[in-house]
C-alpha positions in Angstrom: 83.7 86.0 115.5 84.3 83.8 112.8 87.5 82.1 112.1 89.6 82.6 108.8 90.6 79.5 106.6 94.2 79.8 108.1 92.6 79.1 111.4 90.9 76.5 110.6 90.7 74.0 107.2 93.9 75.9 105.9 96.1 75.7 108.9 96.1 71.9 108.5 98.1 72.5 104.9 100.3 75.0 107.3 100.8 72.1 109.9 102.0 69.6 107.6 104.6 71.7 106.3 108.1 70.8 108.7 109.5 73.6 110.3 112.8 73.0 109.1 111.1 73.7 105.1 110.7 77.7 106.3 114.5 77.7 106.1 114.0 79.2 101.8 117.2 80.7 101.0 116.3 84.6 99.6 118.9 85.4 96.8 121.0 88.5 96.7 120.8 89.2 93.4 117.8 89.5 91.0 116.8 86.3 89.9 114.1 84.1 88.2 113.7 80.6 88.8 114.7 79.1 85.3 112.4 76.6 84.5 109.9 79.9 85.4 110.7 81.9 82.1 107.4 81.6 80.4 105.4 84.3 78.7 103.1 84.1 82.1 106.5 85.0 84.4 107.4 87.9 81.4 103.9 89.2 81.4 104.1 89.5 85.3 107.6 90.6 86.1 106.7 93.2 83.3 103.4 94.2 84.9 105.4 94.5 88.6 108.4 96.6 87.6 106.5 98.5 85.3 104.5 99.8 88.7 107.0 101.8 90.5 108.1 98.3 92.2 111.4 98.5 93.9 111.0 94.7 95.3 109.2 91.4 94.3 109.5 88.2 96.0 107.5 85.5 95.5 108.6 82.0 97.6 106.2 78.6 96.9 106.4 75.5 99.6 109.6 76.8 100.4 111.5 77.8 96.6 112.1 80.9 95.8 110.3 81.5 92.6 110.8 85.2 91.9 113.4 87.7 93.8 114.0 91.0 91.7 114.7 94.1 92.8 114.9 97.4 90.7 116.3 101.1 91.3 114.1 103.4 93.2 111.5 105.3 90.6 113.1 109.7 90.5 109.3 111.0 89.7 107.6 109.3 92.9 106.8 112.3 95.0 106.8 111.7 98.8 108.5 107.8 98.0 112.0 109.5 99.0 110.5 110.4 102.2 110.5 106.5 103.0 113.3 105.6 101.7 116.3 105.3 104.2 119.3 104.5 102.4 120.7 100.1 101.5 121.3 97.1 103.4 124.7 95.9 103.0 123.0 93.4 100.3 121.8 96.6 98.3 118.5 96.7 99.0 116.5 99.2 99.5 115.6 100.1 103.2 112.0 101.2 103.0 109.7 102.2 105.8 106.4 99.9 104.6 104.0 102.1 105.7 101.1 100.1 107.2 102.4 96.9 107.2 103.7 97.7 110.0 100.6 97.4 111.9 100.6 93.7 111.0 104.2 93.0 112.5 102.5 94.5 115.4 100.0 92.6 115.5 102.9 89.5 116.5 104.0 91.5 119.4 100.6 91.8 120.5 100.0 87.9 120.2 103.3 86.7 122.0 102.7 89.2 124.7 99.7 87.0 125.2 101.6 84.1 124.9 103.8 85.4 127.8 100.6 86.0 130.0 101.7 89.7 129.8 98.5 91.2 127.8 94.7 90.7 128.1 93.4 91.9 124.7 90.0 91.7 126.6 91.0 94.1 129.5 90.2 98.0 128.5 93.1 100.1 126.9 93.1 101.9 130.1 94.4 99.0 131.9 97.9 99.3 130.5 97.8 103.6 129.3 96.3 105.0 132.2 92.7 107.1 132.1 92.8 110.0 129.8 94.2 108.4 126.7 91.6 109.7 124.5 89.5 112.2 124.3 86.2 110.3 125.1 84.3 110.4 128.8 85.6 108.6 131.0 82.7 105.7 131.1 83.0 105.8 127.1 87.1 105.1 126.9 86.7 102.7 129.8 84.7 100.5 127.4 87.4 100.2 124.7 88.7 97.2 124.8 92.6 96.3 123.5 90.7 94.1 120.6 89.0 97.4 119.8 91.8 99.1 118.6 93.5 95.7 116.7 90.0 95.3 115.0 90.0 98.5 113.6 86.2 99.0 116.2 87.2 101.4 118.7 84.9 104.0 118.4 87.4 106.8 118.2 87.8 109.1 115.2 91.8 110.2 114.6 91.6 113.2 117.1 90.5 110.5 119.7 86.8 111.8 119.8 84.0 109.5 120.7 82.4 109.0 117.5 80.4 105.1 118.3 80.4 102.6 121.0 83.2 100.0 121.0 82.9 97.0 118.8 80.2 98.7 116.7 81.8 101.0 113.8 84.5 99.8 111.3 86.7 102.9 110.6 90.8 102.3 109.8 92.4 104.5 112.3 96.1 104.5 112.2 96.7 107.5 114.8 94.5 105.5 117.3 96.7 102.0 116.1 99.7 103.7 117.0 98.4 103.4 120.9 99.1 99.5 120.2 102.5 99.9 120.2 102.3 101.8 123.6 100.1 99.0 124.9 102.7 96.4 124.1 105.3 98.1 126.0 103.6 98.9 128.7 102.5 94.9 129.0 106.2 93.9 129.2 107.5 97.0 130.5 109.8 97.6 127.6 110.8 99.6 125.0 109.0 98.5 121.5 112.9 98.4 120.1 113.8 95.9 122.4 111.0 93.5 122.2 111.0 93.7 118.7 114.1 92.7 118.3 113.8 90.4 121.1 110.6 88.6 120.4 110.2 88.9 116.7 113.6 90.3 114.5 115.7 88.4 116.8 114.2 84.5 116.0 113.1 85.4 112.5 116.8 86.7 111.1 115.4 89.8 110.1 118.9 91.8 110.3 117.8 94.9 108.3 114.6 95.4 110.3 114.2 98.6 112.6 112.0 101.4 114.4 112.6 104.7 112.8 111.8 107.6 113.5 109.6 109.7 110.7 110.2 112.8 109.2 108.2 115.4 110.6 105.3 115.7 107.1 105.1 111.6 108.1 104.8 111.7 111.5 102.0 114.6 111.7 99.6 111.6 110.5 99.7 110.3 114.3 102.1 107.0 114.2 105.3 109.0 115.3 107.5 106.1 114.1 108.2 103.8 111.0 109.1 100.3 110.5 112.3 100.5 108.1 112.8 96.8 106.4 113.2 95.4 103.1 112.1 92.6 100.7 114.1 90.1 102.1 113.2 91.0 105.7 109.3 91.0 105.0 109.7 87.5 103.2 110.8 86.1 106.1 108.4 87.3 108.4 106.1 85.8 105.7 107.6 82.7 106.1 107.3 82.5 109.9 103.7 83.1 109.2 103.3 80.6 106.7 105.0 78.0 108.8 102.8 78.4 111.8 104.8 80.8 114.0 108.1 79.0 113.6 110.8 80.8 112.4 113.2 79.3 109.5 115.8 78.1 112.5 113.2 76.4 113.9 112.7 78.7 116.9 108.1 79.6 117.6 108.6 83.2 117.4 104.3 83.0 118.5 102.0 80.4 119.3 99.7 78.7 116.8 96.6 79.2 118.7 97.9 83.0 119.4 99.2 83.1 115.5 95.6 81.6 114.4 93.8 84.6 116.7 95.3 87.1 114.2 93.0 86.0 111.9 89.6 86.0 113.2 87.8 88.4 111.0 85.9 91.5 113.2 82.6 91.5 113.4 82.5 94.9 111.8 84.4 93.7 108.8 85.2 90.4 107.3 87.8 91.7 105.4 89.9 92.5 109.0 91.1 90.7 111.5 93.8 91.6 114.5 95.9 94.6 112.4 95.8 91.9 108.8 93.8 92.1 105.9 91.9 88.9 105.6 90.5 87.5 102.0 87.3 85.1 101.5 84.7 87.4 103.3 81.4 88.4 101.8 81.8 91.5 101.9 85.0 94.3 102.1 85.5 97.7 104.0 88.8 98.9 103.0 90.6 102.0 104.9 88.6 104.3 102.7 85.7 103.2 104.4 83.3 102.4 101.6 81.8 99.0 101.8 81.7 96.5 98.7 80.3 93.1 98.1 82.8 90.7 97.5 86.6 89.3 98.8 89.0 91.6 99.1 91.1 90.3 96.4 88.8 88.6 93.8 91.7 86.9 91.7 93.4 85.9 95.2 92.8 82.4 96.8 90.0 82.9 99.8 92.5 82.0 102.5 95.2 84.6 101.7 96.3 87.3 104.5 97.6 90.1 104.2 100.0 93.0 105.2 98.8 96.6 103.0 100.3 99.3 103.2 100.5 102.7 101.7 102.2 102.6 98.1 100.9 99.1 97.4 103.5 97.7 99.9 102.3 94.2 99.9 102.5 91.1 101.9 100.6 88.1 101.1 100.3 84.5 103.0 98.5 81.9 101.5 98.2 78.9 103.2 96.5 76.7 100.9 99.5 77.4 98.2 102.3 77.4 100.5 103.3 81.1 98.9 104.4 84.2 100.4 104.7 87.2 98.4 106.2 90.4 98.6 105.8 94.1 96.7 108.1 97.0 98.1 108.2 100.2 96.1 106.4 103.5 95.3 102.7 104.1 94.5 101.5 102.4 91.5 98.6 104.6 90.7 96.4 102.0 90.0 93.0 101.4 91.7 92.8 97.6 91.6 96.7 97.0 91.7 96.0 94.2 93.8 93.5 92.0 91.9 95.4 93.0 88.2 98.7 91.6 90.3 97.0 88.4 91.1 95.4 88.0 88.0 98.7 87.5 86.4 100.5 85.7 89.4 97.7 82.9 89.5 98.8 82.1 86.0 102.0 81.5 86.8 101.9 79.3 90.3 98.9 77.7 88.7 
């Protein structure tokens, strides 16, 4: 596979960067950076709150640029479903949808780090035989990188469909088998390693498993990752900063962290449960394949965490920026590239 920038050329602009310099303070309030206030910043704090946003946090080589938050949009249909209540800080406690795959995805690499998961090693190693619905010779050829690149063959009632490693289709039901991988590894519950391993080290107090109302939960990933802005900044920022959270602790390894980002062989726009920018060409989760980056405004090396409702996380190495969009649908079919059109203007 080939690497992705933050693997390789962009990762040295991540190394250079102290651990100590992850440490951004996150406001509580909504706030602008002052010397910010141009008709660029109006033009896209407009654009972001006019979209049904309920969150926007943008933090640059380790200043926090933009933090806003806004009240949660009364005409979004099935938004209130994913809404559970306020932090103590008043924001909004959101299950993010999809983005949860890429929090996952950390488990996944420091269960590696601990010598506890062989991503090579067939799903059936740590589930048992019979997890899908495929023969017995077919499943036993699905591979744990299978199912983090988005390859395994499966369609969402578990049905053979393609050999392993061949077919890009976005499967979230047969994702949600990650999470039982990963605690079968360790041989632990997925709260406790989460919060052990990843909310623990990275300060992310608001962060929890939840379960999903029934209409959510019927899609096949029983359980929701409930967070906010703040939260998904700093998991950003542990990103950003090479695995190492903002006190300093490695939450992951760099080579592990850098493995994340390989793109798949059956779509440069993927990597291990991230969306990856700078390939030549795109499969989204729709499944329709178009020439091109995923983001064409965005800088190549960017990564990211989608999810449903334009939840948004993007790394981007070569800027030292994380950005963050929590809120409701925006009902708008190239949210992302019209978003980065306008933030480019304004980081420069």
């Amino acid at each position: 596979m080939t690497k992705h920038p933050l693997a390789a050329a962009a990762a040295l602009a991540v190394l250079a960067v102290a651990p100590a310099a992850c440490a951004a303070p996150l406001a509580t309030g909504s706030t602008v950076a002052a010397e910010q206030t141009s008709p660029e910043m109006s033009d896209l704090l407009a654009y972001v709150q006019n979209h049904a946003s309920t969150g926007f946090v943008v933090i640059q080589d380790g200043k926090v640029l933009i933090d806003k938050t806004w009240p949660a949009p009364t005409d979004a249909g099935m938004f209130s479903a994913f809404v559970y209540g306020r932090a103590a800080d008043g924001e909004l406690l959101e299950d993010v949808a999809s983005q949860q795959k890429s929090f996952v995805s950390i488990l996944v690499a420091a269960a590696i780090d601990k010598g506890l998961l062989d991503i090579n090693k067939p799903v059936s190693d740590y589930l048992g035989q019979g997890w899908s619905k495929a023969s017995p010779e077919q499943e036993a050829a699905i591979k744990v990188i299978d199912v983090l690149n988005m390859s395994s063959g499966l369609n969402e009632q578990f049905g053979y469909v393609a050999p392993s490693g061949t077919v890009f289709f976005y499967n979230t039901p047969v994702y949600a088998m990650t999470k039982a991988i990963v605690a079968a590894a360790a041989h632990q519950p997925l709260e406790a390693l989460t919060r052990d391993w990843l909310t623990g080290p990275t300060g992310m107090t608001n962060t929890e498993w939840r379960q999903r109302p029934a209409a959510l939960a019927s899609v096949g990933n029983a359980t929701g990752l409930v967070t906010t802005p703040h939260d998904v900044a700093r998991f950003g920022e542990m990103v950003l900063h090479d695995g190492v959270a903002a006190d300093g602790t490695r939450v992951v390894s760099s080579e592990q962290l850098h493995a994340l980002f390989n793109r798949a062989s059956t779509n440069p726009a993927y990597g291990r449960l991230w969306w990856l920018n700078g390939g030549a060409y795109t499969m989204r989760a729709a499944g329709a394949r178009r020439d091109g980056q995923l983001i064409e405004a965005a800088p190549a090396d960017l990564v990211g965490a989608l999810g449903a409702f334009d939840r948004r996380l993007y790394v981007v190495p070569s800027r030292k920026l994380v950005v963050v969009r929590t809120g409701a649908a925006t009902n708008e079919t190239d949210f992302d590239q019209q978003l980065w059109l306008r933030l480019m203007k304004v980081i420069g």
